[in-house]
N, C-alpha and C positions, 0 to 999 in steps of 0.2 A: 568443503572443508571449513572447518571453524577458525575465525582469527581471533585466535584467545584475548590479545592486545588491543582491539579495536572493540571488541564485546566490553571489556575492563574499561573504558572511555565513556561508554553507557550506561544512564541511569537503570536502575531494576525495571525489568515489565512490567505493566500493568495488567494485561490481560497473559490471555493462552494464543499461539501459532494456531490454533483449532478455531477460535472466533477472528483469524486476517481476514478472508473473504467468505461471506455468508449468503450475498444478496444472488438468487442464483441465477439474475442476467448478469451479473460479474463472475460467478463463478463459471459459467457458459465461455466468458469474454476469454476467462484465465484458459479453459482448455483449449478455445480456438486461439489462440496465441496471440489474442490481440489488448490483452492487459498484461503489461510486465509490472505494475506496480500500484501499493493502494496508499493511502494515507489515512490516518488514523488520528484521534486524538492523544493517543495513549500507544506505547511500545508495546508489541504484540509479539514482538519474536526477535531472535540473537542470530547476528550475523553466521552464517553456515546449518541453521535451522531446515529443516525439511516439512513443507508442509503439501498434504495427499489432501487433493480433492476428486475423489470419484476415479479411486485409485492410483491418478496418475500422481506423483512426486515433483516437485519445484523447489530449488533450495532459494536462500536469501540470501542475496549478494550484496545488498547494501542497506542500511538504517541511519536515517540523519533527522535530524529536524529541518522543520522551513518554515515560515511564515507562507501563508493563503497569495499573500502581496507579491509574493516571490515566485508564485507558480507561472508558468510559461506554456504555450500553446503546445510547444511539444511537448511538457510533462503533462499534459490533458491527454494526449493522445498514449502516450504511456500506463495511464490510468484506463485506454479503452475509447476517448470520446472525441470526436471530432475537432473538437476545439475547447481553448479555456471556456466558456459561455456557456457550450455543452454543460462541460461537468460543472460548473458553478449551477446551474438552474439542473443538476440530477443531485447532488447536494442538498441543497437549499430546498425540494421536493419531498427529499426524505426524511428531512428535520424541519418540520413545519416549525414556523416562527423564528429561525436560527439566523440571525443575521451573518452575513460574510464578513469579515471583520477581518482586512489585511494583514496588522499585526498580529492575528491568531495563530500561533503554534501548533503545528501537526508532526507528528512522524512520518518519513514516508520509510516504505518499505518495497525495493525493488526484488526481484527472483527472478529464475529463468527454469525453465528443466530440466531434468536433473535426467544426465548421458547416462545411457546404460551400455 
């Protein structure tokens, strides 16, 4: 369900709920239930949003900003990977040249699936 209130707190999206997750060993990660969440540079979706990949449905439970410097080994393993180092080096892989720059702002975007 949508928290109108906490949407309203929120700058505008930048992208679509349709480009959250693309890479399809994450999208893989998302239906084996081992990604509850992605980070972004840019808001991709409103709290209570539902986004379907490969039919199944996941709603968005949470949208906040963080700084890189802030992430914590268990927000790594929430994103899927074994540790912060993991995803910092599956990151930094996929954006050749991108330095990791702790004060860098991301969105993150948590969800779960959605009860039928």
């Amino acid at each position: 369900m949508t928290n109108e209130n906490e949407n309203l707190n929120l700058p505008p999206k930048t992208c679509t709920i349709e480009r959250l997750v693309t890479v399809p060993a994450d999208v893989e990660k998302v239906l084996n239930g081992k990604k509850t969440a992605t980070r972004r540079n840019g808001r991709y979706a409103d709290i209570g949003e539902i986004m379907t990949l490969e039919g199944q449905e996941f709603v968005v439970e949470r949208v906040y900003s963080q700084s890189l410097g802030e992430l914590t080994d268990e927000q790594a393993k929430q994103e899927g990977y074994e540790s912060l180092e993991e995803y910092k080096d599956s990151i930094l892989s996929m954006h050749p040249g991108m330095p990791w720059v702790p004060s860098m702002k991301v969105w993150v975007h948590e969800f779960s699936p959605v009860q039928k």
